[in-house]
ROBA-665509 format. One record per residue: x, y, z of N, C-alpha, C in turn. Coordinates in steps of 0.1 Angstrom, whole numbers, padded with zeros to 4 digits, always signed. Each point is the difference from the previous one (the first is absolute). Layout:
! residues N
XYZXYZXYZ...
! end
This chain:
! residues 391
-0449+0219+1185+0010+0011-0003+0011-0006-0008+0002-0011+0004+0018-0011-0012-0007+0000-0014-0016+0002+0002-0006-0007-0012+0008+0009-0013-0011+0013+0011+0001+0014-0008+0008+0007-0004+0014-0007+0009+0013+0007-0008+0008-0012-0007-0007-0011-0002+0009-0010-0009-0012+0008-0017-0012+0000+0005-0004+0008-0013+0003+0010-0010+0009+0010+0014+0003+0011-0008+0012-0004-0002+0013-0010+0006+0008-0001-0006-0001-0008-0019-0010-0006+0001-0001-0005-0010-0005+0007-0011-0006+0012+0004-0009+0012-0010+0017+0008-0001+0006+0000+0005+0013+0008+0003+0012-0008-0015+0000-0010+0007+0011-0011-0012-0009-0003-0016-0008+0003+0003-0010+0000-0013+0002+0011-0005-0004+0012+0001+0004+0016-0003+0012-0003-0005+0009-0002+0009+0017+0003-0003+0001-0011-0014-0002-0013+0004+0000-0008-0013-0007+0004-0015-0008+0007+0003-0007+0010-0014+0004+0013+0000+0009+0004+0007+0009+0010-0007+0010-0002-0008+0005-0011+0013+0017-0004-0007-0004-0005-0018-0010-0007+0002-0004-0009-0017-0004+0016-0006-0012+0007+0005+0001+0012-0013+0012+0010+0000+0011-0001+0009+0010+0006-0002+0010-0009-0007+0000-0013-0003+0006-0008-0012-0005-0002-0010-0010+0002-0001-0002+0001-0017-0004+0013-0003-0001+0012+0008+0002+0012-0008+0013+0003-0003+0013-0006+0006+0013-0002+0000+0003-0009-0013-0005-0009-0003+0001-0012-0009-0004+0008-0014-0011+0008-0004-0004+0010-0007+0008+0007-0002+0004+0007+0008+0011+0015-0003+0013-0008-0006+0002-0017+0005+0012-0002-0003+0001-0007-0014-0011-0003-0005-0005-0005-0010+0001+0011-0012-0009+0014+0005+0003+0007-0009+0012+0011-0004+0013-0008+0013+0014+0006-0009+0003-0009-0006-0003-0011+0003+0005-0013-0007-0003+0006-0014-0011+0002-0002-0007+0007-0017+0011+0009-0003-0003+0009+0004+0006+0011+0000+0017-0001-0005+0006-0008+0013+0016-0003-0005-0002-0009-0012-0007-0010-0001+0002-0006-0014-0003+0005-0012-0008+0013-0001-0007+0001-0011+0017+0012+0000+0001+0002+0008+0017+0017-0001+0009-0015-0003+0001-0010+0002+0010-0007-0005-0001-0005-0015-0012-0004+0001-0002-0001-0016+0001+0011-0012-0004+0012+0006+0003+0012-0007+0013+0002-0003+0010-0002+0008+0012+0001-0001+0010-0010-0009-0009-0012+0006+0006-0012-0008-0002+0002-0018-0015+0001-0001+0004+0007-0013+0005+0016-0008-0001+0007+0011+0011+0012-0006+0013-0009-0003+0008-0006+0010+0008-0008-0004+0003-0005-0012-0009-0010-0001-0004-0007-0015+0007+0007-0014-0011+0011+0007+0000+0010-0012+0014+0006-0004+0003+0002+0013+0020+0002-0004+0006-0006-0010+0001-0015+0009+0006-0012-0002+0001+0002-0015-0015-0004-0007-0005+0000-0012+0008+0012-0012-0001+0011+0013+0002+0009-0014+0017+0001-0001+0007-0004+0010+0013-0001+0004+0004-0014-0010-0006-0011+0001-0001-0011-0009+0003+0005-0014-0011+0009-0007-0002+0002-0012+0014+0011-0004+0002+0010+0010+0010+0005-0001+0016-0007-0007+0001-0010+0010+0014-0011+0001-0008-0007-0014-0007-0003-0002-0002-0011-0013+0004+0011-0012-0005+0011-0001+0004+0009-0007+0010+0008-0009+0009-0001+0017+0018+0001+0002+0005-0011-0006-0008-0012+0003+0011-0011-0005-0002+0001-0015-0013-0002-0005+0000+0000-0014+0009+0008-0009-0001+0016+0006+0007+0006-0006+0015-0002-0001+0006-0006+0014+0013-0003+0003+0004-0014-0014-0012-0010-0003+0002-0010-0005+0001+0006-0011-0006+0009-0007-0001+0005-0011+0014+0006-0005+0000+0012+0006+0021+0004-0001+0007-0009+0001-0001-0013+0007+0013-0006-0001-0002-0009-0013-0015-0001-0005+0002-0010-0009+0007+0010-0013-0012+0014-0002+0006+0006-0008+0014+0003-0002+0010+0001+0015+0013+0003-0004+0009-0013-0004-0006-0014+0007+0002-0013-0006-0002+0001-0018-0012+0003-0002-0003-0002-0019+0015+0013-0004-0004+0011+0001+0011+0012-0006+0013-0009+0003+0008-0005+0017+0010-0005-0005+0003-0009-0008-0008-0014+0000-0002-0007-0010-0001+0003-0013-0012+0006-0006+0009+0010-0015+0009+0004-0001+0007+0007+0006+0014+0007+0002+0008-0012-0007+0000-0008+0010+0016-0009+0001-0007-0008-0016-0011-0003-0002-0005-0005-0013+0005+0007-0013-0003+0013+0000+0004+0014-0008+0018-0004-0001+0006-0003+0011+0013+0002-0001+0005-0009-0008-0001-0015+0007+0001-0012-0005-0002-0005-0018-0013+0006+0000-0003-0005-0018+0008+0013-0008+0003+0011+0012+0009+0013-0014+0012-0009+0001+0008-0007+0006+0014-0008+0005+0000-0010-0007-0012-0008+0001-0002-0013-0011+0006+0004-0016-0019+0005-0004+0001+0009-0011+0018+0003-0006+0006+0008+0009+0014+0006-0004+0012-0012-0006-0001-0016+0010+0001-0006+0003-0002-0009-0014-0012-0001-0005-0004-0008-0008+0002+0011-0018+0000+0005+0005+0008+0012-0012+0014-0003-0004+0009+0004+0014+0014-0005-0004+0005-0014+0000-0013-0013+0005+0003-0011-0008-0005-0002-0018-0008+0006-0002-0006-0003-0017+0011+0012-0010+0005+0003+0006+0011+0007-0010+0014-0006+0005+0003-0008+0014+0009-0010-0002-0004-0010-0010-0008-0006+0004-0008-0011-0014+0005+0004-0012-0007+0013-0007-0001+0000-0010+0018+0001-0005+0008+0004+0005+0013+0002-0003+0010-0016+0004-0006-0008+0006+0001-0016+0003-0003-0003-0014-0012-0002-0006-0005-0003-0012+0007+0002-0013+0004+0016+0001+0008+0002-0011+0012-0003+0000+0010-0003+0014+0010-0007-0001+0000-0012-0006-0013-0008+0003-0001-0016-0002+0000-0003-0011-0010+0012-0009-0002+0000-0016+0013+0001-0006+0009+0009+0006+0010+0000-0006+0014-0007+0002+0001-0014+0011+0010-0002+0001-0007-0015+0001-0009-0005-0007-0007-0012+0003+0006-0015+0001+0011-0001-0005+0006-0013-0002+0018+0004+0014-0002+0014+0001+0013+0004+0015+0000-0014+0009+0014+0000+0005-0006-0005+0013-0003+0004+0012+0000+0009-0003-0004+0014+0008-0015-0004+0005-0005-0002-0008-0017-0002+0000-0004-0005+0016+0007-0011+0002-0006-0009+0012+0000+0007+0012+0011+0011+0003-0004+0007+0010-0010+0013-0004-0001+0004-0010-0009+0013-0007-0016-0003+0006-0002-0018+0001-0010-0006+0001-0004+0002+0014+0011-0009+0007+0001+0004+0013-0004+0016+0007+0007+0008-0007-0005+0016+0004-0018+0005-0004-0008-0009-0010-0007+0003-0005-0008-0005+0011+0003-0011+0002-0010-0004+0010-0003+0002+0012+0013+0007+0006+0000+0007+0014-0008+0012-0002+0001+0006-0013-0010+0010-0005-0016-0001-0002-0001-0010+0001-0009-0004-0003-0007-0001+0013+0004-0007+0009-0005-0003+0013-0004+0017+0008+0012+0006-0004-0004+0015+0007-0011+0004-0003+0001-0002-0017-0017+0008-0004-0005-0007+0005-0005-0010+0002-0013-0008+0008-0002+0009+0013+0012+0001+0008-0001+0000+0010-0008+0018+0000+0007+0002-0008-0002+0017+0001-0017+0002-0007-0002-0006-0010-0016+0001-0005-0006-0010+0013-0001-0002+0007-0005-0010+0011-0005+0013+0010+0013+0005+0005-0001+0007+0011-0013+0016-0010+0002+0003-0016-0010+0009+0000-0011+0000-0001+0001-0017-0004-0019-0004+0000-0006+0005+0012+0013-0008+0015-0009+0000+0007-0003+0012+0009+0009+0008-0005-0006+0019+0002-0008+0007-0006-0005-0006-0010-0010+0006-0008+0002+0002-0018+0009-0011-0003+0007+0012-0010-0010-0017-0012-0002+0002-0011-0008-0007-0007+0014-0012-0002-0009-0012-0007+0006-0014-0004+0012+0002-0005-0003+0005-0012+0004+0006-0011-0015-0007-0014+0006+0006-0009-0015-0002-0013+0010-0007-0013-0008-0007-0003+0004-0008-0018-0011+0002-0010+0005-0001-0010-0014+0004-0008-0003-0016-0010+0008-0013+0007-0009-0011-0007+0006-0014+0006-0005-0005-0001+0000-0013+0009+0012-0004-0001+0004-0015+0013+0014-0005-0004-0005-0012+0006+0008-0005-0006-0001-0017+0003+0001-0003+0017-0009-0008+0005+0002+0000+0012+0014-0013+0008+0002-0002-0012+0017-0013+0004+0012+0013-0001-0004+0012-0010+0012+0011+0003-0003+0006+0009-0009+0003+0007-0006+0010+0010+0012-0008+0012-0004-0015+0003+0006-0013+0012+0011+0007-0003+0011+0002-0014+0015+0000-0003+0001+0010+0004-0003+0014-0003+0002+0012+0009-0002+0003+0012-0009-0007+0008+0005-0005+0012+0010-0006+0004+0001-0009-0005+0014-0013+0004+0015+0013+0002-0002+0007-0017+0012+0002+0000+0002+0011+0006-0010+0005+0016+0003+0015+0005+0003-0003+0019-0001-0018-0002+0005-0004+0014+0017+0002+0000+0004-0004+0012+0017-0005-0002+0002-0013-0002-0008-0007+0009+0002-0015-0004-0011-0006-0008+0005+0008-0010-0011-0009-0016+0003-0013-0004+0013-0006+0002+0001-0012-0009-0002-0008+0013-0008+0002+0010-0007-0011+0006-0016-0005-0004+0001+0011-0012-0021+0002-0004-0004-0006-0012-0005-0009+0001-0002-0009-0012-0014+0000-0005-0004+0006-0014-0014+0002-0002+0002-0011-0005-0010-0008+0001-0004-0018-0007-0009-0004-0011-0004+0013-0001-0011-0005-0013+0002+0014-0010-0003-0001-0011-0005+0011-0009-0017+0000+0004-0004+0017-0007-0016+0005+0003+0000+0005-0010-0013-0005-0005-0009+0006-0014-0006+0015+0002+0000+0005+0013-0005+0010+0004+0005+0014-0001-0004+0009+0000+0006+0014+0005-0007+0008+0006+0006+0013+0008-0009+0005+0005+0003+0012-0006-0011+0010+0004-0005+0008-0008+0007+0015+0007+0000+0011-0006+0012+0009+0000-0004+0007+0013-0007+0003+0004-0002+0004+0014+0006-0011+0009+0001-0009-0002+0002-0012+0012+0020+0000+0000+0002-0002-0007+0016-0005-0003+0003+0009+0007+0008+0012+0002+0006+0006+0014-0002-0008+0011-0012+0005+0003-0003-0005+0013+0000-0018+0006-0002-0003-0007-0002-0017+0000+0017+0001+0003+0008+0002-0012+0015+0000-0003+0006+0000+0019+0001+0010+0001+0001+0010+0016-0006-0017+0009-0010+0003+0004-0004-0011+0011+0005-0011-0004+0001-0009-0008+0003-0011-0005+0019+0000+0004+0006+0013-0002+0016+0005+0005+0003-0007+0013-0008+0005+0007-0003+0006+0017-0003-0016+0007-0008-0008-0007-0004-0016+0003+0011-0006-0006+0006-0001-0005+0013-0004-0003+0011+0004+0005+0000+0011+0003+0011+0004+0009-0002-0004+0017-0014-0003+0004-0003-0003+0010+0006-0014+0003-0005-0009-0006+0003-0014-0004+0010-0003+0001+0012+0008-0012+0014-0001+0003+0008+0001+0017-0009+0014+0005+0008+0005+0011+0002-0008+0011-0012-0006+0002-0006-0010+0008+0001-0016+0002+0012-0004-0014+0000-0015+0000+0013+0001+0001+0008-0018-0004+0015+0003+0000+0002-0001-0015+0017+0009+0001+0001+0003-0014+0002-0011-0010+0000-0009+0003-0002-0014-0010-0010-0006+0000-0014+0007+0006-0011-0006-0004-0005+0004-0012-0011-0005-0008-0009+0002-0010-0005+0009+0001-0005+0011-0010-0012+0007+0002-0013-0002-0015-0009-0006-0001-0004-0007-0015-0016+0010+0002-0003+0003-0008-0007+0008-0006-0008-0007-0012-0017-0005+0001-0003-0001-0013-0017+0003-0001-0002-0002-0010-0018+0011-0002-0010-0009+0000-0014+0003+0003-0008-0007+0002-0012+0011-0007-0008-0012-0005-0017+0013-0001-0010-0009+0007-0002+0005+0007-0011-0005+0008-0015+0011-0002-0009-0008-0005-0012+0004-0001+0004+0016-0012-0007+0011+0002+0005+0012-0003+0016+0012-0001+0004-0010+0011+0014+0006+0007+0010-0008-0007+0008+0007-0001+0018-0006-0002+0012+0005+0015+0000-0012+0001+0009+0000+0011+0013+0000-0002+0011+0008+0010+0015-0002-0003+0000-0008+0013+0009-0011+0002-0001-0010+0015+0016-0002+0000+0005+0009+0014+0016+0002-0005+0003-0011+0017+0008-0012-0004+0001-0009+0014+0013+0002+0002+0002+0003+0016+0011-0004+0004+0003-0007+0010+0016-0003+0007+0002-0010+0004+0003+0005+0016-0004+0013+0003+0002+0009+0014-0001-0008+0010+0001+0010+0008-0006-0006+0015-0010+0002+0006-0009+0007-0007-0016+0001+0004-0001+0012+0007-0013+0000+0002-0006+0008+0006-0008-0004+0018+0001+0008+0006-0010-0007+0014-0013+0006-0006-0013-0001+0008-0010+0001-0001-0004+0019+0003+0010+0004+0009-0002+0016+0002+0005+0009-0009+0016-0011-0007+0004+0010-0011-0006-0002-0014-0010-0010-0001-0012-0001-0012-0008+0009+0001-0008-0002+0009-0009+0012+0003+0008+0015-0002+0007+0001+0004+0005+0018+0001+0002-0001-0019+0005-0011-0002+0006+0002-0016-0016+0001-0007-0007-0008+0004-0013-0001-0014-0009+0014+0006+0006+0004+0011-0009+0016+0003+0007+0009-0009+0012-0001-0001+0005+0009-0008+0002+0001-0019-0007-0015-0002+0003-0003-0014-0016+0006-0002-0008-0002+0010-0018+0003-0006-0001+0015-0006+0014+0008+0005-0002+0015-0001-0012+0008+0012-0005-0009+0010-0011+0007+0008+0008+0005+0010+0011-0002+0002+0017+0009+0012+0007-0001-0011-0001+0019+0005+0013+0008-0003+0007+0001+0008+0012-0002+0003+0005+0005+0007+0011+0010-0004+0006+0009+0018+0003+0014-0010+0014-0005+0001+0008+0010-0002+0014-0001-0006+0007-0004+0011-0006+0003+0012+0008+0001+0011-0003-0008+0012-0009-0010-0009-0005-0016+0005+0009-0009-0007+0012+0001-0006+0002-0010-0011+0017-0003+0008+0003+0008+0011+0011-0005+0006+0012+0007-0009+0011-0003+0015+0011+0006-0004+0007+0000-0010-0003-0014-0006+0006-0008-0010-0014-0002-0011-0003+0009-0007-0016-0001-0002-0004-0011-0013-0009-0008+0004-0006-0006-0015-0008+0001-0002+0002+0005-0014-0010+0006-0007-0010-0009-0015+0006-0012+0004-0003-0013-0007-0019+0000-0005-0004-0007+0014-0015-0001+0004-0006+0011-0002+0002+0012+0005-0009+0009-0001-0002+0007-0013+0014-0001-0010-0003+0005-0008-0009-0009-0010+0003-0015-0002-0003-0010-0009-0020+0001+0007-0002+0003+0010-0014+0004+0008-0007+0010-0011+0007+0012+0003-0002+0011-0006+0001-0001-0018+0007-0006-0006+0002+0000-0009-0018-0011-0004-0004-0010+0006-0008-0015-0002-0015+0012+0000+0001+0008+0009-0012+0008+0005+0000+0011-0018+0002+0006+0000+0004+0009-0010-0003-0007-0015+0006-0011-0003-0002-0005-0011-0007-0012-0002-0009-0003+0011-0008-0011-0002+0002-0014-0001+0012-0003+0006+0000-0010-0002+0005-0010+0016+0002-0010+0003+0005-0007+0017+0009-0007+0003+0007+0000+0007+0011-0009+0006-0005-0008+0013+0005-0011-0003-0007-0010+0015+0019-0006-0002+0002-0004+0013+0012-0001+0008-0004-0014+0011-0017-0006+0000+0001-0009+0013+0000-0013-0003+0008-0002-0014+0003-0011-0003+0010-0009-0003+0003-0014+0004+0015-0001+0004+0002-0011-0012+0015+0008-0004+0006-0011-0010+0005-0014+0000+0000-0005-0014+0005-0013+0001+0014-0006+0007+0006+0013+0004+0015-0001+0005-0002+0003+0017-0015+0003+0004-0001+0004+0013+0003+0017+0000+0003+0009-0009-0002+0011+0003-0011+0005-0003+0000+0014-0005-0011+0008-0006-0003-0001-0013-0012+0000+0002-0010+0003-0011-0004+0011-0008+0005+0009-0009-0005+0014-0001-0008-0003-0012-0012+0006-0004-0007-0001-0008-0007+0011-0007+0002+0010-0006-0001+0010-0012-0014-0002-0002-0015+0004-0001-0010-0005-0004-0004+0010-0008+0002+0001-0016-0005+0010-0009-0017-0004-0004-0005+0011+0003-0014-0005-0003-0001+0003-0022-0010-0004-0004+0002+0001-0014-0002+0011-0010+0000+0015+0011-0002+0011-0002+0013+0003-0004+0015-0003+0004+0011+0005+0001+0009-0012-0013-0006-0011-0005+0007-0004-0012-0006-0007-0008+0007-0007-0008-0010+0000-0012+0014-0015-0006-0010-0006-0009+0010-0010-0010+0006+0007-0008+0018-0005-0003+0005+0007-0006-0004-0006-0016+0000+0010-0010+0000-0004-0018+0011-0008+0001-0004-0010-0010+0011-0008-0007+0006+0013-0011+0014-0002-0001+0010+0009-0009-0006-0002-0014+0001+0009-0009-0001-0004-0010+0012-0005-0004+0000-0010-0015+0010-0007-0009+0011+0013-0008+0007-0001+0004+0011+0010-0004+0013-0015-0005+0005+0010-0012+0012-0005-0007+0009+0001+0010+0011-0008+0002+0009+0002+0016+0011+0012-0005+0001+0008+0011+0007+0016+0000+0020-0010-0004+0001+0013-0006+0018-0005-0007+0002-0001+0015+0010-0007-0005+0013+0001+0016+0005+0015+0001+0000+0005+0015+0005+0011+0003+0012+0002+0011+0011+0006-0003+0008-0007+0009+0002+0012+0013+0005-0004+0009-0003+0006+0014+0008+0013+0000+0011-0002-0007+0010+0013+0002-0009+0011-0012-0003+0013+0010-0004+0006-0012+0013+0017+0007-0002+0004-0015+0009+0014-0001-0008+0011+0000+0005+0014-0001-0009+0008+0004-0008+0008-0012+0006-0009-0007-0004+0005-0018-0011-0006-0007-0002-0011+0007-0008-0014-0005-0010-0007+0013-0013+0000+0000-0006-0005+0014-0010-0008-0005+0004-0013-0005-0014-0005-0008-0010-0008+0010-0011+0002-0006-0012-0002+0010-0001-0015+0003-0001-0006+0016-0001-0009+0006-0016-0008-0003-0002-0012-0005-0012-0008+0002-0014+0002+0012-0008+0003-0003-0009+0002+0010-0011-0009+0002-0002-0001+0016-0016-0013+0001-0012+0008-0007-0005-0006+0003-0020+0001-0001-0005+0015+0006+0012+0004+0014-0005+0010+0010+0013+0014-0006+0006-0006-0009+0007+0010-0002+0013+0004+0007+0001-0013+0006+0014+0000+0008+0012-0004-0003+0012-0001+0000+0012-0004-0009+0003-0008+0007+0005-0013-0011+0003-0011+0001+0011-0005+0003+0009-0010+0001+0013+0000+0000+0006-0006-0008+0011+0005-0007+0001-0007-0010+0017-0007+0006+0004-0016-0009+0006-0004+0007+0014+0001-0008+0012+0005+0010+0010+0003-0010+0005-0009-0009-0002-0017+0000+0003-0009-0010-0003+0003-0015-0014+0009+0002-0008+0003-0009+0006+0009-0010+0011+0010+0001+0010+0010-0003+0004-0002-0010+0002+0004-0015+0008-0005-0011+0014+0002+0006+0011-0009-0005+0012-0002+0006+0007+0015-0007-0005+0008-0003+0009+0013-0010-0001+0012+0017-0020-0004+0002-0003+0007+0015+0012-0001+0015+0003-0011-0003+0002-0002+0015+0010+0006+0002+0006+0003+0015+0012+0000+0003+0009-0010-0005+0013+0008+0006+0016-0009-0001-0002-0007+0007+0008-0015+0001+0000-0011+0010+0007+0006+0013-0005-0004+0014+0008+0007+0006+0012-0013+0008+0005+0004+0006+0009-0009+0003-0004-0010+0011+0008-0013+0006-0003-0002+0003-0009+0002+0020+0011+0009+0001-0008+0008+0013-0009+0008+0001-0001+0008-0011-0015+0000-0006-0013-0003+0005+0006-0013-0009-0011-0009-0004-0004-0006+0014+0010-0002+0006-0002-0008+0014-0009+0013+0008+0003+0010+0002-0006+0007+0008-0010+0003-0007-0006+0002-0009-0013+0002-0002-0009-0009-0002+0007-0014-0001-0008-0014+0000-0007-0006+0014+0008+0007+0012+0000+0001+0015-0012+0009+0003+0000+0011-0004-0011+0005+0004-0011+0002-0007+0003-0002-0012-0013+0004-0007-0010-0012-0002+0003-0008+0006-0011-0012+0006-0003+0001+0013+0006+0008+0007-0010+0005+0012-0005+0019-0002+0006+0002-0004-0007+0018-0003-0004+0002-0015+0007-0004-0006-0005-0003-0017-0010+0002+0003-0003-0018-0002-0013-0005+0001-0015+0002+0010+0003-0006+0010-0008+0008+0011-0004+0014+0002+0014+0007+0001-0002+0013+0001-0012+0008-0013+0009-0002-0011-0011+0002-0010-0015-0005-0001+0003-0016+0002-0012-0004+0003-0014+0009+0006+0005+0006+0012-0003+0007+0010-0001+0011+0006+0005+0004-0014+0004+0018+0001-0003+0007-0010+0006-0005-0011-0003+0007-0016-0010-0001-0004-0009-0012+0001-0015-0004-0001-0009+0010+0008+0009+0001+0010-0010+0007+0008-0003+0015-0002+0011+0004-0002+0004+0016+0005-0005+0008-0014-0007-0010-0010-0015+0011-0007-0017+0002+0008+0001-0006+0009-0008+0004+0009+0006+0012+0010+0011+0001+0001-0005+0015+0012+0011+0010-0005-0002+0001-0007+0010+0010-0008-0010+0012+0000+0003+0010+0004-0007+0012+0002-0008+0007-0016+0009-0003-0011-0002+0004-0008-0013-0009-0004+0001-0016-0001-0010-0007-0004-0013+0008+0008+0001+0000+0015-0016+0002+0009-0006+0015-0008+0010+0009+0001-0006+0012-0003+0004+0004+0014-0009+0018-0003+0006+0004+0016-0007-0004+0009+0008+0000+0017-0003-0008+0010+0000+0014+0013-0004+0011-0007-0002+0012+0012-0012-0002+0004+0001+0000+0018-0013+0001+0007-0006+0009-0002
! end
C-alpha cells in the first residue's frame, strides 16, 4: 500500500513537473514573441525617428546656409558700400591734391630763385604724401593704378617713392640702374615700393638708415630696401607674407580702428600686376628685409641717350611771356638744370645777407633732398601724366 502511493506520488510530482516546464516554455514563447514584437515597434519607431532627425538635420543645414548666405551677401553689399564711398573720397581727395600740385608748380616756375621756395617745397611734399595716401586708399577699393604710356627709369620710379614718404632724407638709393620698367609697371611698382618705405621708416628710429639698392638675379630685377627696425616676430611675418602673397583680403573692417592699409594694399597691388614682395629676410643692420621681385615681363634695359650737342643754359626764373623748354632724359623726363648754369643777365638780384643765410639753411635740407625726392618724382603720379584713373 506505501508502495503504491509513493508511486502515485511520484506519477503525481512528475505530471505537475511537466506542466510547470510546458507551462514555462509556452510562457518563454509568448514572452519571446513580444520580445519580437516590442523590438521590431521599437525599431520602427527608432527609425521613424531617424527619419525626423534627418529631415529636421537637412532642414537646420538649410536655414543655416541660407542664414550664411545673407550675412555674407549683406557682409559683400556692405563692404562695397564703404569701398564705393572710400575710393569716391579718395578719388575727390586726390583731385584736390593734383590741382594743389599743379598750382605748387607754377608758383615754383615762377618764383624759382624766392626764398620763398624752401617752404613751397615743404608744402609740396606734404602734398605729395596725401596723394599717396589718397591713391593708396583707391587702389585698394577698386579704383585702377593709374596708366603711363612709356617706360621710366626704374632709379626714378625708387625717387618717386622716396620723395612721397615724410622721412625721405633717411632713404639712400646706393647705386644707379641701367634698367627701366615698362609703362604698365611704374604706377604700381612706384605705390608699393612708397608703402615699403614708409613701412621701414615707421618702424625704425628716426636716425636710422634706410638704403635701397638693385639686384638682377637670374630673370628678375630686384629692389632690396634694408633697414635698421626692430624686426618682426615670427606670427607678425607670417600674417605680413599672407598678406603681401595677395591670397588674404582682408575687408575694410579687419584693418582696425587705426587701419593699415600698407600690406594689403602692396598684396593687392603684387597680385594684380605680377610681380612679389618677400619681407622674411633680415638686414645687415638686423632689421628688415624688403625685396620687390620684378619678374622680366615688367622691365626692360634702359637705351643708352643719344649724343646731343649740350642744351643752352636755361635759367630757373621764368615769366609768363617766355617758358623755354627744359632738357629731357632718354624717357622723356625733365632734367634739372643747375642754377650756376644761368647766364649772369638770367639770374636774380643778389639777395642780402639774410637771404642768403636763410635759404642756404634750408635748401640743403629741402632744396636738395626735398627736390631730390619730390620733383624727380612727382612726374610719375601726376594725374595728367597716368591718364584717366576712373574705376
Amino acid at each position: 500500500m506505501s508502495r503504491d502511493a509513493l508511486a502515485w506520488c511520484l506519477v503525481a510530482v512528475t505530471a505537475i513537473a511537466v506542466a510547470a516546464i510546458v507551462a514555462l516554455v509556452v510562457r518563454n514563447r509568448a514572452l519571446g514573441r513580444r520580445k519580437q514584437q516590442a523590438e521590431q515597434a521599437l525599431k520602427s519607431e527608432l527609425a521613424t525617428a531617424q527619419g525626423h532627425l534627418t529631415s529636421v538635420q537637412a532642414e537646420l543645414a538649410r536655414y543655416k546656409h541660407q542664414f550664411d548666405t545673407t550675412i555674407r551677401q549683406a557682409e559683400e553689399a556692405a563692404e562695397d558700400s564703404t569701398k564705393a564711398v572710400l575710393k569716391g573720397s579718395a578719388r575727390f581727395l586726390q583731385s584736390l591734391a593734383a590741382e594743389q600740385m599743379t598750382v605748387l608748380e607754377g608758383i615754383q616756375g615762377k618764383y624759382g630763385n624766392h626764398p620763398v621756395l624752401a617752404e613751397l617745397l615743404e608744402v609740396t611734399h606734404a602734398n605729395a604724401q596725401m596723394q599717396r595716401k589718397a591713391q593708396g586708399i583707391a587702389v585698394l577699393c577698386g579704383a585702377p593704378a593709374g596708366r603711363r604710356n612709356r617706360p621710366g627709369s626704374v632709379y626714378d620710379v625708387v625717387r618717386n617713392a622716396q620723395g612721397q614718404i615724410r622721412n625721405f632724407r633717411r632713404v639712400e638709393i646706393m647705386q644707379q640702374t641701367g634698367f627701366a620698367l615698362k609703362a604698365s609697371a611704374v604706377s604700381p611698382v612706384a605705390l608699393a615700393v612708397a608703402e615699403l618705405l614708409d613701412n621701414a621708416a615707421s618702424f625704425s628710429q628716426q636716425d636710422a638708415p634706410i638704403e635701397v639698392t638693385f639686384q638682377r638675379i637670374q630673370k628678375n630685377l630686384c629692389i632690396v630696401i634694408d633697414d635698421a627696425g626692430v624686426g618682426m616676430n615670427d606670427e607678425e611675418r607670417q600674417r605680413a607674407t599672407s598678406l603681401l602673397s595677395g591670397d588674404f583680403v582682408p575687408r575694410l573692417s579687419q584693418l582696425g580702428n587705426q587701419p593699415k592699409f600698407g600690406f594689403p594694399l602692396i598684396g593687392l597691388l603684387a597680385r594684380q600686376y605680377g610681380f612679389r614682395v618677400d619681407i622674411t629676410g633680415i638686414s645687415r643692420y638686423g632689421g628688415v628685409r624688403a625685396v620687390v621681385l620684378l619678374p622680366e615681363e615688367l622691365w626692360t634695359e634702359e637705351q643708352p641717350a643719344p649724343v646731343e650737342e649740350a642744351p643752352a643754359p636755361v635759367s630757373i626764373v621764368r615769366d609768363e611771356q617766355s617758358a623755354p623748354s627744359r632738357p629731357r632724359t632718354v624717357h622723356g623726363l625733365p632734367k634739372r638744370v643747375s642754377r650756376a648754369a644761368a647766364p649772369e643777365d638770367q639770374r636774380q638780384p643778389s639777395r642780402t645777407a639774410q637771404d642768403t643765410g636763410r635759404v642756404s639753411g634750408r635748401s640743403r635740407g629741402a632744396l636738395g633732398a626735398l627736390q631730390r625726392g619730390t620733383i624727380s618724382g612727382r612726374t610719375f603720379d601726376s594725374a595728367a601724366t597716368e591718364g584717366p584713373q576712373d574705376a
